[in-house]
Each structure stands twice: as C-alpha cells, then as structure tokens.
N, C-alpha and C positions, 0 to 999 in steps of 0.2 A: 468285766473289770476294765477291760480296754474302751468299752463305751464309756461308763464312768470319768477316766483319766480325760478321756477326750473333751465330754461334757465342760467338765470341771476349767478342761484348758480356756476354751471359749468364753466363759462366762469371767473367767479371770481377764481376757481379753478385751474383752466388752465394759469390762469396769476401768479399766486403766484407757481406754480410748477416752469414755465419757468423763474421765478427770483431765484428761490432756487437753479438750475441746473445751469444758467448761474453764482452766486455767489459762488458757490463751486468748489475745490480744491483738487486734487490728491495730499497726500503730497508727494511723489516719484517722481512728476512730478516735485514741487515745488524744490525740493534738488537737482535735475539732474543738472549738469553741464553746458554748451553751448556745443555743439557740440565738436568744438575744445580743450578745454580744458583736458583733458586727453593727449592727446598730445603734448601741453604747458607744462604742468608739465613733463610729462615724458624725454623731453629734458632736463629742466632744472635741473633736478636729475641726467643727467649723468655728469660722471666726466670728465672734460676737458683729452682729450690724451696729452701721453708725447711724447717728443722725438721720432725722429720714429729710428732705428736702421739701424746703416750703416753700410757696410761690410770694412773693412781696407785693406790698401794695405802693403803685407806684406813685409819688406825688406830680401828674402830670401839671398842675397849674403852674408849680413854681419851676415845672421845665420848660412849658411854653413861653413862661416873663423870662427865665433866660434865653430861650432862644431868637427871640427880639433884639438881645446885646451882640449876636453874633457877628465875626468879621464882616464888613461887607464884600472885602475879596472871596469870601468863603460862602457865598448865597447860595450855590448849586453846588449840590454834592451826589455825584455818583453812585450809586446802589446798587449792590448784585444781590441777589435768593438763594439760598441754602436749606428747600424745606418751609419756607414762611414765603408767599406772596405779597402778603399787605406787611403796615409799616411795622416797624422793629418794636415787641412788645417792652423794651424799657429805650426811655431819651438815650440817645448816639452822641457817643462823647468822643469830638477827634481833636488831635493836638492843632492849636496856633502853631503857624511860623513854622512847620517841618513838611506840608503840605506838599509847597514848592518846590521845596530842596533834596526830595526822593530820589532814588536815580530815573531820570526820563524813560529809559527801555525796558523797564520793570514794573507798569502803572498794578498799583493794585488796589482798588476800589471797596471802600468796605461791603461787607456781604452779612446777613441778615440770618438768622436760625431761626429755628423753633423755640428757642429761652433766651433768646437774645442777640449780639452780634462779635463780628471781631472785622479788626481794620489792622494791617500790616504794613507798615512804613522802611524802606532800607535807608538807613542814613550811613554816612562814613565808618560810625567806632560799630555800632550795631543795629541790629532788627528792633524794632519794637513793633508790640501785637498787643494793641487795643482791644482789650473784650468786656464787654458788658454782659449782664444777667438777670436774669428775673428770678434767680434762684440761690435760695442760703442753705447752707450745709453747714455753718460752724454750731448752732447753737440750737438749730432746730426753731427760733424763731425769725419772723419777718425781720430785717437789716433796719437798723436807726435811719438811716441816710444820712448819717455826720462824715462829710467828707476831712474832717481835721483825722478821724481815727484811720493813718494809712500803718501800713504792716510791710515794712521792707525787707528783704529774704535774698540771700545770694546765693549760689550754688556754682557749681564748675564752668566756667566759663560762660554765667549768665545771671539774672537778678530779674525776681519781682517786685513788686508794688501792688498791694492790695488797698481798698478802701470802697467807702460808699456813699452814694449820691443817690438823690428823689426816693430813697428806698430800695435801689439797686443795687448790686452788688458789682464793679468794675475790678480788672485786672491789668496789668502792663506787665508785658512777661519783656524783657531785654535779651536777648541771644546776641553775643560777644560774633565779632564779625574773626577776632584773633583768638584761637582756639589758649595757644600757651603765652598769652598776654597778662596771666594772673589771676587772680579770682575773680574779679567781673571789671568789666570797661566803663561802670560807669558807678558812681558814690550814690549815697543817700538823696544827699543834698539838691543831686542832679536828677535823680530820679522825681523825689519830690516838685522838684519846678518844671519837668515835663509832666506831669500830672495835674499843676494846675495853670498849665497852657489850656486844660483841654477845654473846648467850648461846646454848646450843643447846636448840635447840628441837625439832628432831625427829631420830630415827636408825634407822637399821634394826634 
C-alpha cells in the first residue's frame, strides 16, 4: 500500500513539473525579434541616395578665346596641387581687381584637385573661395554652362553664389570676416558683380 501511495506521489510529480516547464517562458526569447527583422529595420533607416554625380563635358575652346582676353597684369598666376599634377581639369576662374588688394602676409595661391580647383582671397568685409568643378550633383546631368543661371544663398554669417561656365560648375562661398555683423556682409548684387569679375586664367 505504502509502495502504491508513493508511486502515485511521483508520477503526480512528474506531471506537474512537465506543465510548469512546457508553460514557462524565456523572457529574451519572448522580446527577440523574427529572424529577419533587424534587417528590415536597418534598411529602412537608411537614407534614400541622391543624385549620383556626373562628370561635365567641358567647352575648352570657348575657354581658351577667353583666356586670350585676360588682364595683362594677371599673365602669370601661381599654382599649387592638391592630388592633380597636371593642369586643372575645368578653366580657372579668378576674380579681376581683388588679386592685389589681398592682405600681403596671407598670399594664398590657388590650388588644383582632383574635380577641380579652389582659390581663397582675404579681402576687408570677407573671405571669398573660389572653387570650380568638373562635377554636377543637382540634376544628375552634365551643367548647361549658362553663366546668367547664378543661385545666391546666405546663411549665418556667410553667402554663396552658385552658377555655371564652359560646362563647369563654379562656387563663391563668402565667409563674413564680422561674426554678429548680420546675416551676411555682402548683398546679391555684390556678389553677382564679383562673379563676373572673374576671368580665366588657366586652361588646358
């Protein structure tokens, strides 16, 4: 009789462990994702691409007949490398008439890339940085070369000037020399007319 009870207790034992074990729950298991999902998400966190970047085809002829019109004060112009040895794969556009007027203990020579160049000038109100490209990003195709479409932008304490020549694509970034002088130290108008100062100075 005593074996019996005892049997009995066991088995009743054995059955209430095997519910307890089949009804319980990892909660780490519980929170884990599907498989896939890490990967869902991680896609859809990234940011769509823009534009991809084209090279321009550049109109060397009509830069070389202007570079013929150039100052004569401005015949030799200084060149530094940045990555590019030989000459600047789009025409070198530096402004008339500010050449001079830089601070002397400052000389900064423009310098040549691999897509193009930039030239950095300090004048009294501010900096301007000349930069040319052989490369478009707005539209995904080659640049017109309509130097009339320029695209003026100010920002805190500075202003660009976008627009395009021979097929290039040029920038004039302005950096404000007076930080709390207002929104930018130089107008449209001004911007635009140091832009078509600029003359070409070098070409292939």
């Amino acid at each position: 009789m005593r074996t019996l009870i005892l049997t009995t207790a066991i088995l009743a034992g054995l059955g209430l462990a095997a519910c307890t074990d089949k009804g319980s729950t990892d909660p780490t298991q519980a929170a884990a994702p599907p498989a896939g999902a890490p990967a869902d998400q991680q896609a859809t966190a990234q940011t769509p691409a823009g534009p991809p970047a084209v090279t321009s085809t550049i109109n060397w002829d009509a830069a070389r007949a202007d570079l013929a019109k150039r100052p004569a004060s401005v015949q030799g112009v200084t060149i530094q490398s940045a990555g590019n040895s030989g000459p600047p794969p789009v025409p070198m556009l530096l402004p008339s008439g500010v050449v001079s007027s830089q601070s002397a203990d400052r000389p900064t020579p423009p310098v040549v890339t691999d897509d193009g160049y930039f030239a950095t000038y300090h004048l009294p109100k501010y900096d301007a940085i000349v930069n040319g490209s052989n490369k478009a990003y707005t539209s995904g195709q080659p640049s017109t070369g309509n130097k009339e479409e320029m695209k003026f932008q100010t920002g805190e304490a500075s202003a660009s000037l976008s627009f395009q020549r021979y097929g290039a694509s040029y920038t004039i970034d302005f950096e404000c020399r007076e930080v709390d002088g207002g929104d930018s130290c130089i107008t449209e108008a001004q911007a635009k007319e140091f832009a078509n100062s600029l003359f070409v100075a070098q070409t292939q």
